[in-house]
N, C-alpha and C positions, 0 to 999 in steps of 0.2 A: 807261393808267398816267399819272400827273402826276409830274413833277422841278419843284425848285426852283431859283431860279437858280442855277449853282457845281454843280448835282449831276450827277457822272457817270454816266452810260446806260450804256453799254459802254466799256471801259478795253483799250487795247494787251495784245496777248497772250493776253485771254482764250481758251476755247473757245465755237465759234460756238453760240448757244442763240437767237436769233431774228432774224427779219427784221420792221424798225421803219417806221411810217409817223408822220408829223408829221400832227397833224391842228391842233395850233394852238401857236404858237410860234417860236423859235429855237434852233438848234443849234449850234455851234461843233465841226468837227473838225479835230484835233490830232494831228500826227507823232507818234509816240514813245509814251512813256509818261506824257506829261501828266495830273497831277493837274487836278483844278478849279480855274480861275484863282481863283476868291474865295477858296482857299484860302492863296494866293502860293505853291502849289507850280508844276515845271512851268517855271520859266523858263527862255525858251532852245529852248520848243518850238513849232515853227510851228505856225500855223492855215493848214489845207489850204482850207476852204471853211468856208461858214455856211451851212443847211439852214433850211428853214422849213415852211409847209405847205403839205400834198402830199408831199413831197419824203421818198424812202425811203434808210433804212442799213442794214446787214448780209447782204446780200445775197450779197456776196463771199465773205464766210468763210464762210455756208453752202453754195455751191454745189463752193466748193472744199474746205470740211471745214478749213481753216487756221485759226490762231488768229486774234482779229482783228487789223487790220494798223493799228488809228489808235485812238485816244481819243475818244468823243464826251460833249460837256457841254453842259446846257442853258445858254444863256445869258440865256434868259427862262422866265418860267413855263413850263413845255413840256407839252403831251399827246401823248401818241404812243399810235398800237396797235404792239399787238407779235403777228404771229406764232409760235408756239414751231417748231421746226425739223420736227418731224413735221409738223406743220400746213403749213409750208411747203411743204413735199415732195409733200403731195398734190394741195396747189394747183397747183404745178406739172406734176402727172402727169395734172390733169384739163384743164388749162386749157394750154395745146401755146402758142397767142397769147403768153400773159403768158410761159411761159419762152424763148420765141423770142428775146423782148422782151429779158429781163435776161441770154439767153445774148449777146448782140448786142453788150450794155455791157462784157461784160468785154472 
């Protein structure tokens, strides 16, 4: 999947529908309900981190089943893969290592 700069991936509150990997790019994640900064929506809401490549999101809200808990926006051209949450589920039901791994982080 490609975003453009300013475009939102996943937005606070949604419902969890995948787990994201960076495969080239920048990410911006954001407290609250931040819109996309090129929009000048959103001010007033921190940036938690910057994500790049390698570097996975939504892993939280699907493990917990929660809405998501932050805003993420490309801040650069971005690619990401995306797992869909069934898909995630089975990765984890096959592979015990990786979910060890992301049970670890929370």
């Amino acid at each position: 999947m490609h975003f453009a700069p300013g475009q939102e991936i996943v937005r606070h509150g949604d419902p969890p529908d995948g787990f994201y990997v960076i495969k080239y790019g920048r990410a911006a994640v954001l407290a609250g309900s931040a819109a996309a900064p090129a929009k000048g929506d959103g001010e007033g809401d921190q940036r938690l981190t910057t994500l790049g490549p390698g570097e996975v999101f939504g892993e939280m809200a699907l493990l917990t089943d929660a809405p998501r808990a932050a805003t993420v926006v490309a801040e650069t051209d971005l690619t990401v893969w995306r797992l869909s949450k069934p898909r995630f589920e089975t990765l984890l039901d096959h592979e015990r290592g990786i979910a060890r791994s992301i049970e670890r982080s929370l």
